[in-house]
C-alpha positions, -999 to 999 in steps of 0.1 A, spaced: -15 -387 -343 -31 -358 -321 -32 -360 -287 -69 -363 -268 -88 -381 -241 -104 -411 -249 -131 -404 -231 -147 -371 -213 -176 -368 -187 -194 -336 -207 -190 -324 -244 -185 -291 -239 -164 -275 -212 -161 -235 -200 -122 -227 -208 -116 -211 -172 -92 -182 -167 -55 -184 -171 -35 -186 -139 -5 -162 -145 20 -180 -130 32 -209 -114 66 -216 -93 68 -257 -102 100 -255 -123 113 -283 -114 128 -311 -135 112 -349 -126 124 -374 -149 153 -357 -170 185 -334 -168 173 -299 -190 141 -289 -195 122 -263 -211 100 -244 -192 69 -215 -198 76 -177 -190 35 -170 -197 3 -182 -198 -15 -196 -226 -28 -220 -246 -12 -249 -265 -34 -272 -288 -29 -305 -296 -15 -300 -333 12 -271 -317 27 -297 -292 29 -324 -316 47 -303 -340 74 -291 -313 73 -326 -301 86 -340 -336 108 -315 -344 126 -319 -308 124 -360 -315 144 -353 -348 168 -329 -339 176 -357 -307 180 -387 -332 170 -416 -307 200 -409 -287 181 -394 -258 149 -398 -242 124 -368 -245 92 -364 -219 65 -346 -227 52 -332 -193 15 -316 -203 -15 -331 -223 -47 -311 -238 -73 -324 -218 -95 -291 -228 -121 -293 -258 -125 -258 -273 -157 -252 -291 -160 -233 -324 -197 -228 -341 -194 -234 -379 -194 -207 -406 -222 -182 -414 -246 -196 -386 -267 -177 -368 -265 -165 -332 -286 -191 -305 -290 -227 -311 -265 -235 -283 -229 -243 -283 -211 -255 -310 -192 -286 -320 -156 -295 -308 -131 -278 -328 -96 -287 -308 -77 -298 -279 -56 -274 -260 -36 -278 -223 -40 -247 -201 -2 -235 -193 5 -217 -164 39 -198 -167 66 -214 -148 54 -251 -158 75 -275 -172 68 -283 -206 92 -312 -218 126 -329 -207 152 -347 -219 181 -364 -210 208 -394 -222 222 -364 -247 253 -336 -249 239 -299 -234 248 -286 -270 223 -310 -286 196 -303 -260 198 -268 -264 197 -269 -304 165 -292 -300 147 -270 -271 153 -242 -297 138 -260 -324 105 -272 -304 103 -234 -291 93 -220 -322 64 -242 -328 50 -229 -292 30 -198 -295 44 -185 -258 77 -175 -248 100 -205 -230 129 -205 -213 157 -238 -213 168 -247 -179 188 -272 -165 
């Protein structure tokens, strides 16, 4: 299931710049984490893939936190419309990521295992990360 809000003040919302960094790289709940080195954007689908594949790769032994959630609709106009008529519909869900934010943590598993599954859920990102401890 892809992450949203359940419910949002205004349908369509300006995407805002992208701050380039951030110095909150600290770990909350777990003991490694895996951190942005740019900004972007992730969308719903993207997170949910790394999510999985870092959920399987930890087989229920540990506990995995995922630390941002796409609270941003972006907007995409259908097909071979014309120009004018206003914005279009809601296309996707995406969390603004400043570099240096925490993405997800883990803990309750072996440094080997975390690393392998932070390796994993990195490729389904489309920015660069880092694995920290």
């Amino acid at each position: 299931m892809l992450l949203q809000p359940n419910k949002i003040k205004y349908q369509n919302i300006k995407k805002g710049k992208l701050i380039k960094f951030s110095y909150k790289n600290n770990l909350n709940f777990g003991t490694m984490g895996l951190k942005a080195l740019e900004s972007g954007f992730i969308s719903a689908r993207q997170l949910e893939a790394a999510r999985q594949a870092m959920a399987r790769k930890i087989k229920k032994k540990g506990k995995l936190w995922v630390k941002i959630f796409p609270n941003l609709p972006v907007t995409k106009k259908p097909l071979e419309v014309r120009m004018g008529k206003g914005k279009g519909n809601i296309s996707q869900w995406v969390a603004k990521i400043k570099g240096g934010s925490v993405l997800f943590e883990v803990c309750g598993i072996n440094q080997k295992t975390a690393i392998k599954a932070f390796k994993t859920g990195s490729a389904k990102l489309p920015i660069k990360t880092q694995i920290f401890d």
